[in-house]
N, C-alpha and C positions, 0 to 999 in steps of 0.2 A: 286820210290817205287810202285809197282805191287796193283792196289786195290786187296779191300779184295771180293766185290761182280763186278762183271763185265755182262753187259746185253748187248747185240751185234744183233739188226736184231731179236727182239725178236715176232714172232707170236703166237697168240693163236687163232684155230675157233673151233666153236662147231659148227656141221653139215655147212650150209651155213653161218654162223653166225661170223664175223669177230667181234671177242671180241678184240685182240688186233693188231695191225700188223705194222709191221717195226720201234723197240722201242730198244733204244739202252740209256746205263747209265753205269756210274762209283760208287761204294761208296768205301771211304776209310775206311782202320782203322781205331776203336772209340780213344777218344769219338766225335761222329759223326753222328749228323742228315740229312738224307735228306726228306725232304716234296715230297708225291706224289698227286697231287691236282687235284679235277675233280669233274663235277658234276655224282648222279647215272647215273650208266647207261656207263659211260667213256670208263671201264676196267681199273680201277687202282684196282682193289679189285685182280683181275684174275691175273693180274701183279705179286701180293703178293705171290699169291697161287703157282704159276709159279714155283717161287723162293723156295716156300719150296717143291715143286715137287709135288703138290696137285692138279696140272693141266696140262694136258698133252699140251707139246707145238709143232706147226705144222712146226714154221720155227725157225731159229737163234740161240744163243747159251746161255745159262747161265754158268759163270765160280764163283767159290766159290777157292779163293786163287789159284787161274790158272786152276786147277781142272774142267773141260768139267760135271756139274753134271748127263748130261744123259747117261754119263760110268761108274757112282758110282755102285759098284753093293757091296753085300755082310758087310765085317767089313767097308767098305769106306762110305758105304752109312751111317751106324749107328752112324759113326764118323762124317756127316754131320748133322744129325738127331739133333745129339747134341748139333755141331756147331751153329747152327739157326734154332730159336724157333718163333712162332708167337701168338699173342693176338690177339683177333675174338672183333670183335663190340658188342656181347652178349656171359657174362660170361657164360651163363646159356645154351649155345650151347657147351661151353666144361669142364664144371664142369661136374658130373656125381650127379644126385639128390638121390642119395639112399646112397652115398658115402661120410663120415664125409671129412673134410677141413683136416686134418691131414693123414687120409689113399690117400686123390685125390695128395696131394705133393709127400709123402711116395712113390708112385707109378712109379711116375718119377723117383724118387731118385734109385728107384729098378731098374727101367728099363736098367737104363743106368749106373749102377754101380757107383755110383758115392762116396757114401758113402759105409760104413759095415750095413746093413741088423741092428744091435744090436746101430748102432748110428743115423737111419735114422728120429726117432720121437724127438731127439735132432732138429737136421737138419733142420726139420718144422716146430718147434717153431722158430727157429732162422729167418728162412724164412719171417714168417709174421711179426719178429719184424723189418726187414727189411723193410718192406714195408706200418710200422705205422700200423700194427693189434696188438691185444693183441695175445700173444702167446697161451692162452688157448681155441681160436677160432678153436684150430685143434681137436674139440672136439664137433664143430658144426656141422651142416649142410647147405647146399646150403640157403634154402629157410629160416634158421634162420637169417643170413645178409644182409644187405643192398645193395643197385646194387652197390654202391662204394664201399664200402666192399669185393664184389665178384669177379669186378676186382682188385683189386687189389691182392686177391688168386689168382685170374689167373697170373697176373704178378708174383705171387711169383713162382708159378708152373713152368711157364715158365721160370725164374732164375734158380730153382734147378741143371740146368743137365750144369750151366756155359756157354751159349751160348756168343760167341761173336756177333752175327748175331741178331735181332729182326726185325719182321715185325707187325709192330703195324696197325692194321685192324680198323679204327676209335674208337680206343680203349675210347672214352667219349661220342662219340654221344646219348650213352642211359641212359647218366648219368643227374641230375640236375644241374645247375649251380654250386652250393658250392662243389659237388662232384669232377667236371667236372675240378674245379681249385685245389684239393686235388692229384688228379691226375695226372696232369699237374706236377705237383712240384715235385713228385714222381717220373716220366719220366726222369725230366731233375737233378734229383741226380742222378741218377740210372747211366744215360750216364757218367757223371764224375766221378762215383765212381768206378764203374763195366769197364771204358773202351768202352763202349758199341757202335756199328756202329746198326742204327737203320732206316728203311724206315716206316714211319711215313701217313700212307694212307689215307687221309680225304676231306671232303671237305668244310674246313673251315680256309683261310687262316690267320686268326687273329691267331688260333693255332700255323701254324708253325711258324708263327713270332716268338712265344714263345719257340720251341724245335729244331728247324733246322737252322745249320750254315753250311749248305754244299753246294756246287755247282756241279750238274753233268758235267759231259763231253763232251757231242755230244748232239744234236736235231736229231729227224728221224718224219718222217710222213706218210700221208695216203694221197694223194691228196693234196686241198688246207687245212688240216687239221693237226695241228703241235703240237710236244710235247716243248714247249717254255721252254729253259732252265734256270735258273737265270735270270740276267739282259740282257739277251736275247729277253726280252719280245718284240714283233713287231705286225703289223695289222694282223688282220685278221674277216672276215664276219662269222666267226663262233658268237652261242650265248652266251657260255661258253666264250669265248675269251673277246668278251664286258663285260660280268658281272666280271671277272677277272679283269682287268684294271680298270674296275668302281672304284674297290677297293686297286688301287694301294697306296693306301695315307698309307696302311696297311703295305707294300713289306719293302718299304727303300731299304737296303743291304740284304736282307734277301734272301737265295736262294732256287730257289723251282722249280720243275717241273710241268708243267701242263698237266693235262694228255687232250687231244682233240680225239686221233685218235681211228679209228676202227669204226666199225656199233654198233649203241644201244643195251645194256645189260645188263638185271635186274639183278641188285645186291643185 
């Protein structure tokens, strides 16, 4: 079976700046996590963004169901748009603060046709009760809920338009602990329920222990600098590499990518 997202020789630079280079992955059809792991700085962020065409890339190929996405043009592209959706590290980077929790869903729902215009305020209550809010939070605003709370709209946001695809952007790191696990559990219904294939970007592998059973397909590097696939893991004099392994007691079976390659980049 054809995965669903395919990364082949994938580069990213911004002027001289080697964010990502020669990165290559499989993910299958959900439900299906895979862990991308990295300290800042890696490009496992840019990777994400890559994928939803939010970054322009310099070499290699991203395919979306065989589909070449740098020849998306037009209705193909809006059909991807749809397809895969991502969640940012700060709700509060894609909420809109002037705009209630009920019109920021609404919008999406609008965007993409997804409902009828006259059943879309349905649609957004249903949305949050999905995602353990009270359904008359679409009548708040941004700054009246909680950081767990706001991602979690933003999750529901990003549900609206049915994406098979999620690119989760260390969707907890700005969260509190008790959020942080409210969350977590939220994640890993969603994939079972929804179907859901998900790249899961962070850099905290006790996490993916908890939401990724996938294993990529290939390794690719930079030098002596390597993207270690599953139980691939091997030496290396990188410093990431050591702290990773430090922590293998964490791994077991669990499979994850790490991300090493590329020149440094604030994330």
């Amino acid at each position: 079976m054809s995965p669903l997202l395919e990364i082949a020789g994938l580069s990213v630079r911004f002027g001289p700046v080697r964010a990502v280079d020669g990165v290559s992955l499989e993910l299958p059809a959900g439900p299906f996590g895979l862990g991308l792991v990295g300290e800042s700085g890696s490009g496992k962020t840019t990777i994400g963004r890559a994928v939803l065409r939010l970054a322009r890339i310099s070499g290699g190929q991203i395919r979306f169901e065989g589909a070449d996405l740098a020849t998306l043009r037009g209705r193909a592209l809006q059909d991807y748009r749809r397809a895969a959706q991502i969640v940012f590290q700060d709700p509060d980077t894609s909420l809109d603060p002037r705009m209630r929790v009920g019109s920021s869903i609404r919008e999406a729902l609008h965007a993409h046709h997804v409902v009828p215009r006259r059943l879309s305020a349905e649609r957004a209550r249903d949305l949050l009760a999905e995602v353990g809010l009270d359904p008359g939070f679409t009548s708040r605003y941004p700054h009246q809920l909680s950081g767990g709370q706001r991602q979690r709209v933003a999750i529901a946001r990003a549900l609206s338009v049915q994406p098979r695809l999620l690119v989760l952007d260390e969707p907890t790191s700005a969260l509190d602990v008790r959020a942080q696990a409210r969350v977590l559990g939220l994640i890993a219904r969603l994939r079972a329920e929804r179907k859901l294939s998900y790249l899961l970007i962070t850099h905290n592998v006790a996490i993916v222990s908890e939401l990724c059973g996938g294993k990529c397909a290939r390794t690719s590097g930079v030098q002596n600098q390597r993207w270690w696939c599953g139980s691939m893991i091997g030496s290396s004099g990188s410093r990431i590499s050591s702290t990773m392994l430090s922590e293998g007691r964490l791994l077991g079976g669990i499979r994850v990518l790490f991300v090493m390659g590329g020149d440094r980049l604030d994330e």
